[in-house]
N, C-alpha and C positions, 0 to 999 in steps of 0.2 A: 759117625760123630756128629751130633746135633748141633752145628754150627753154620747159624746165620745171621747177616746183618740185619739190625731195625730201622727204626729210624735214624738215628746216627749210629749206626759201627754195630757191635760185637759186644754184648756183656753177657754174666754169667756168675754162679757163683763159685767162688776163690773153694779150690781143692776138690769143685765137683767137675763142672765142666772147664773152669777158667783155670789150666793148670798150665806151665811151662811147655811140658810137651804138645799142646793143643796151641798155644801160644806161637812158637816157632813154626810150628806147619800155615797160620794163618799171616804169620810176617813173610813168611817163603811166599807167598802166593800176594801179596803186596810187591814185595820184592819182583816178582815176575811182571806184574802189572806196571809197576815204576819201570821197568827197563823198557817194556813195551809202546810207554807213554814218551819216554825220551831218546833221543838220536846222539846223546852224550855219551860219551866214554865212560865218564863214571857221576852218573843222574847224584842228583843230592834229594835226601828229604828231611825232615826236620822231626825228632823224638822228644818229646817230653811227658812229664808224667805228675800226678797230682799226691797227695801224699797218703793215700790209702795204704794198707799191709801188703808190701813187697812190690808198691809200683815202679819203687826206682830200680829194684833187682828186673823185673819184665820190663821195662824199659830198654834196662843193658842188651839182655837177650833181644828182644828188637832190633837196636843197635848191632850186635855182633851178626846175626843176620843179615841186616842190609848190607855190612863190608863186606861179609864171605859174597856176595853176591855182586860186586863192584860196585854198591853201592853210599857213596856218602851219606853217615848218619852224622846228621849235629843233634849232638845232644846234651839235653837243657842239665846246667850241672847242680841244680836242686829241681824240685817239685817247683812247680809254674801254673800259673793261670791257663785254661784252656784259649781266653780271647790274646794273650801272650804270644803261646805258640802257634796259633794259626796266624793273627800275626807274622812271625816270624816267618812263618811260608810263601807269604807275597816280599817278602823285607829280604828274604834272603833267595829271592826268585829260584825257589825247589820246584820238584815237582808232585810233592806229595807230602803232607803231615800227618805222623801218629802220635797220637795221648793217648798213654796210657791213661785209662778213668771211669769210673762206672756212676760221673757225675753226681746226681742226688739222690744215688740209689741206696740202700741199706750198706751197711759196712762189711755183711760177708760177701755183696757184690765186688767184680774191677771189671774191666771192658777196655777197649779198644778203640780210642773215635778214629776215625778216616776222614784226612781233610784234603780238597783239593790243592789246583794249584791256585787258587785264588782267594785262597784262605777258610772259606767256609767248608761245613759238611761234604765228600762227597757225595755226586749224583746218583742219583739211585741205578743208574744205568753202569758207573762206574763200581757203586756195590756190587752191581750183578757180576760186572768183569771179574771182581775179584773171586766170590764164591764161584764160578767157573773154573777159574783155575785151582783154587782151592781144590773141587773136587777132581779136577781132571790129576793133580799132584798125587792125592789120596787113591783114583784107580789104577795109577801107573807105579804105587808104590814109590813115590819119591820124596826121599826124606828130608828135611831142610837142610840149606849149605847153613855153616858155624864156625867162623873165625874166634880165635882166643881173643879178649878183649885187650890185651895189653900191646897186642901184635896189631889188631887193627887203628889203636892209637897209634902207632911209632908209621904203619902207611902212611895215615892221614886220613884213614876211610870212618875213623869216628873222631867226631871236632866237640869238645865240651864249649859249653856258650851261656851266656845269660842272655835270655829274649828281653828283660823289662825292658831295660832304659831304650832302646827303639819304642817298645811300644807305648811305653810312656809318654816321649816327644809325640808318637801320632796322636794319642789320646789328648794335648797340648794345643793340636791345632784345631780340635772337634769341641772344645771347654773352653771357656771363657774362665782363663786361671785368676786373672786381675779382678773379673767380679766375685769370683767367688773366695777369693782371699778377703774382698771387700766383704764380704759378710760375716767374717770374723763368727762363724758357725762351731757350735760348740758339738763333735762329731762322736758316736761311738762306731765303729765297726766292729761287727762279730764277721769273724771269717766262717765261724762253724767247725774249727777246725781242717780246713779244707784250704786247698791251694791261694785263695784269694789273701790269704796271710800277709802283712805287709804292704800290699799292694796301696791301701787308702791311706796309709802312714808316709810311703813316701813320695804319692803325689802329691799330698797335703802338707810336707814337712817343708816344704819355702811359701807360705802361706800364712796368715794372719789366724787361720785355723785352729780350734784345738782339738786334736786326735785323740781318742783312748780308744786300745783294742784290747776286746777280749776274744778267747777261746784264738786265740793266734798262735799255740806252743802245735808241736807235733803230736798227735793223738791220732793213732791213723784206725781204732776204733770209734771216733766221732764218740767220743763220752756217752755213746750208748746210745746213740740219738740220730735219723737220719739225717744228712746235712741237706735240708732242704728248707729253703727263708722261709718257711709257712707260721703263723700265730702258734700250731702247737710244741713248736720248739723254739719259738724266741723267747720264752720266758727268761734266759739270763740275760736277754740284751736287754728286756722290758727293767730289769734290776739295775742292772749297768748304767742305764737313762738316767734313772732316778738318781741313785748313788754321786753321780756326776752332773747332776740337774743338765742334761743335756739337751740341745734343741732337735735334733734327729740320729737316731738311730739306723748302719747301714748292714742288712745282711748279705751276706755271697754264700753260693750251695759249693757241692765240694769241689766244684771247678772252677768254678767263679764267674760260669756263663750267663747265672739267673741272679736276679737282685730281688728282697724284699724290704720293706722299710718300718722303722715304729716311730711314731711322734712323739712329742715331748710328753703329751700324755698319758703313754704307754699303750697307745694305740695301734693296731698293727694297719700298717699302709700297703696295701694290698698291686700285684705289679697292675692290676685294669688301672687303679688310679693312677702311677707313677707315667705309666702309657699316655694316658689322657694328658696329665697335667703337663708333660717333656713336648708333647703333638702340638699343643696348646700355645705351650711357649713358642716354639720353634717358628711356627707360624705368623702369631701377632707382635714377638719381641724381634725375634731376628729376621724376616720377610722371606720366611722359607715356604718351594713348595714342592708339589711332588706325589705320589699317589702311595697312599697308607694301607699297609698291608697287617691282616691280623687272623691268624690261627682262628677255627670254627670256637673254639673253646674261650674266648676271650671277649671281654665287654663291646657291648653295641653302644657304651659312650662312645667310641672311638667314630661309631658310622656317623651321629647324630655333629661330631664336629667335621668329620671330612664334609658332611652334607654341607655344614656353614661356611667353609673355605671352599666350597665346590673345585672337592678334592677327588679324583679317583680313591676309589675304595676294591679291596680284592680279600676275598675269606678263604683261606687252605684249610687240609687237612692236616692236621697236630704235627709236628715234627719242623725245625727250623730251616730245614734243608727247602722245603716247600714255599716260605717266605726268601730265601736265597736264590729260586728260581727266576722272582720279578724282580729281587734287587741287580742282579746279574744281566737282567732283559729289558730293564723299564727304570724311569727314572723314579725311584722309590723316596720319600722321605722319611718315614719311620716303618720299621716292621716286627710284630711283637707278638709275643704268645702269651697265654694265662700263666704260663707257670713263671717266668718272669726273663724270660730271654728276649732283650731289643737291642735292634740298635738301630743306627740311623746314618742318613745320606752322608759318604764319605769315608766313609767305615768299611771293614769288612764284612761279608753279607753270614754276618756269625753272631748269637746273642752275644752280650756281653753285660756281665752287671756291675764291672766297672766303671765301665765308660758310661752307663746309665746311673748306677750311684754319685758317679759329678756331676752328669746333664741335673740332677735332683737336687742338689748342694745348688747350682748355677740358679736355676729357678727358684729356691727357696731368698736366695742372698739380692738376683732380684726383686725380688717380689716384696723382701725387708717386713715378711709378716709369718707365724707362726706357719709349720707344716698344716695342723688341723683344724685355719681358715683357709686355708689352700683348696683341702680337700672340702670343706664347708662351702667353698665358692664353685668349683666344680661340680657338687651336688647340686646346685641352683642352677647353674649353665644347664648339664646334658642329661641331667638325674629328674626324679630320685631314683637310685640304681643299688640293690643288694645284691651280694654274691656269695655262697659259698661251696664246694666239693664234698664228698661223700669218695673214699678208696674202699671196695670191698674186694677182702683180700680171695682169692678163690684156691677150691681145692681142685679143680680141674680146669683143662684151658676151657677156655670159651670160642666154638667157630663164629669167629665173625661175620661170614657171610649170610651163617642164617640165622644169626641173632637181630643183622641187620633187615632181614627178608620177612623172618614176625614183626618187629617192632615197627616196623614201617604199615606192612597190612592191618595190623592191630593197633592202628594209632587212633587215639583217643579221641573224640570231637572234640571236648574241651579239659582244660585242666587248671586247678584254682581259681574256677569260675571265669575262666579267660578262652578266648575261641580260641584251637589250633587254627592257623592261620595257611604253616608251610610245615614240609618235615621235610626233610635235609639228609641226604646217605653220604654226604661227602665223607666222612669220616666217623663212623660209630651213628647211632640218628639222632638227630635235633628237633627236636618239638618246638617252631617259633609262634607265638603267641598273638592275639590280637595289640595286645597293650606293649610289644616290643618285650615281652621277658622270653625265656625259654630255659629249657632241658635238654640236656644232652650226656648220653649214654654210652660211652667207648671201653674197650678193654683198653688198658695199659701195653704200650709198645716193646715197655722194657724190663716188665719183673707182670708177676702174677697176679693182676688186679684187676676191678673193672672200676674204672671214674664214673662218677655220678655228677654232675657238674649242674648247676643250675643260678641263673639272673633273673631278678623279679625287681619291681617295684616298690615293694617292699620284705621285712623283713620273714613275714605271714606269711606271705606267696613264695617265698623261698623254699621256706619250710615245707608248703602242702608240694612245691613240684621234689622237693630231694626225696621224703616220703613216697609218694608218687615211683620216682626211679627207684631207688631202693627195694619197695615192693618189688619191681618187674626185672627188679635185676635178682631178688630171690626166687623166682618163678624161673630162670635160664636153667 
């Protein structure tokens, strides 16, 4: 049974490999590993799930799982934000969180995330424990314990709960609620359909604020659309804006770990800039400091301001759990990936793109100036800086070790007229540039793709490095 963790947990698609009976044997062998992790009588860990086709039914089964096994499931009694439930993991000192969620993947996707006890992804070392046992259950033939669900209610071994309102008060003390009621912000949030539903509505709802949300009903096919905040699926927020002459637009993917944003003028604000501009803030408004952490894949504005706050600076390989590593071991103040997972000092070491869609609201209401001089000012400071991705979908996997082993030997001297400077294996290989742009080239951790990613100077040199990757990703 082809079942392994990636970067965060376990996905798959819904009726081929992500199926109930595959479901229960990977909760059994969590289950093993929670017992193993705690000296409790009866360990607790924390279930929630996002609103894809049949996550609250794999949820339950989760749930009845952990009580047949002594162990306490709380579990979340609707669909919940993924930074909610993990959350809740430190809030309700467990020793391990499952979400059910296949995040911003396609909708015949669902998965599994694995969150520690400190609320973030767990460690990859802690993945391995689990597919161990996993497999050691599968050679010995052993089937998952299963308690009736009604029966493990009346124990006590599965607790119904709502995570927001804790993680809202936390989110409370990380926000500046008073300025950004003060900006009296005219807000749209698109949830995408996706768990983040509600969430902007009622942190905003004792606020001077005006809220409108769309795609906020239950759609656990995503209207056909992946829920992921990227320009080619916000076209109804871009509508919504308008409609409502709005001053910022907020999206959440379908967990509501990554944020995207659109301005007033239907511009899509991209998370490198929301990164910059939050690092920014945090820094010259509130007298924060601390050493900035960001995923290979993500803007080198972020270096050019750590440089000016002579900030430590640290670059991972793609996956949050990586950036979790130095928030957990170093004093971190922001840490952030391209695709739009941040967060920041005091927080859990988890993206979140709620608590980043307020840091953005809080910045905008200071700031008392349109989103898109915002980003017109930040283009002045650490720019000029273009971005865009290229996903090619593949019909076979791609080995990355020797995708990685050509493309490094057969690296280019130069590209869009600019020296290769460095190339980079940290994670899929990175072309860095003389002029500060580069290219970088990774399969996808979670579905069958290969990224094409590339930052340039301008818009032209975007274009010749994606071209560029694109070729040599058809040539694998």
């Amino acid at each position: 049974m082809p079942i392994r963790f990636g970067t965060d947990g376990w996905r798959a698609v819904i009726s081929d490999t992500f199926t109930f009976e595959n479901l229960r044997i990977v909760a059994q062998a969590v289950a093993d590993y929670v017992k193993r992790q705690s000296d409790d009588e009866r360990p607790e860990v924390v279930v929630g799930f996002d609103t894809r086709f049949l996550s609250d039914r794999y949820a339950i089964e989760v749930a009845r799982v952990m009580a047949a096994n002594g162990v306490v499931a709380h579990l979340t009694r609707a669909d919940a934000p993924t930074p909610a439930v993990s959350y809740a993991v430190t809030d309700l000192q467990a020793v391990a969180g499952i979400m059910i969620t296949a995040s911003h993947n396609p909708p015949r996707y669902n998965g599994l995330k694995l969150k520690a006890s400190f609320g973030g992804s767990a460690l990859p070392e802690q993945a391995h424990q689990v597919e161990a046992l996993l497999e050691r259950n599968q050679l010995e033939a052993r089937g998952p314990n299963l308690m009736a669900y009604d029966q493990a209610l009346e124990l006590g071994l599965i607790r119904r709960f709502d995570p927001a309102w804790a993680y809202y008060q936390h989110l409370a003390t990380l926000v500046d609620m008073d300025k950004v009621s003060d900006g009296e912000l005219r807000v749209v949030a698109d949830a995408m359909y996706g768990s983040g539903r509600g969430a902007f509505r009622d942190l905003l709802s004792r606020t001077r604020c005006h809220l409108y949300e769309i795609r906020g009903e239950m759609n656990p096919g995503f209207g056909g659309i992946h829920p992921e905040p990227m320009a080619h699926y916000l076209q109804a927020l871009v509508a919504a804006i308008q409609t409502h002459h709005a001053d910022v637009g907020l999206a959440t993917d379908g967990d509501a770990d990554r944020i995207g944003a659109v301005d007033a003028r239907g511009n899509f604000v991209d998370p490198h800039h929301i990164f910059a501009l939050v690092l920014r803030y945090l820094v010259e408004k509130r007298g924060w400091t601390g050493a900035v952490v960001r995923s290979v894949s993500t803007t080198r504005m972020v270096d050019r301001l750590a440089n000016r706050y002579g900030l430590p600076l640290y670059e991972t390989p793609v996956g949050f759990n990586h950036i979790a590593d130095y928030m957990l071991s170093e004093d971190v103040l922001i840490g952030g990936e391209e695709s739009g997972g941040i967060s920041v000092k005091g927080h859990i070491p988890e993206g979140d793109g709620i608590l980043t869609g307020m840091l953005l609201l809080e910045v905008m209401a200071d700031a008392k100036v349109p989103l898109h001089v915002l980003i017109e000012d930040i283009q002045r400071e650490v720019g000029p800086t273009c971005y865009a991705r290229r996903d090619i979908p593949l019909m076979r996997p791609v080995a990355k070790r020797e995708m990685v082993q050509r493309l490094t030997e057969q690296a280019p001297a130069e590209l869009a007229g600019e020296r290769v400077v460095d190339v980079s294996a940290m994670d899929g290989v990175k072309y860095l540039l003389a002029d500060d742009a580069w290219l970088l080239i990774r399969p996808s951790g979670t579905e069958p793709v290969l990224r094409v990613y590339a930052e340039g100077r301008s818009a032209e040199e975007v274009k010749a490095l994606l071209a560029y990757g694109e070729r040599v990703a058809g040539e694998l």
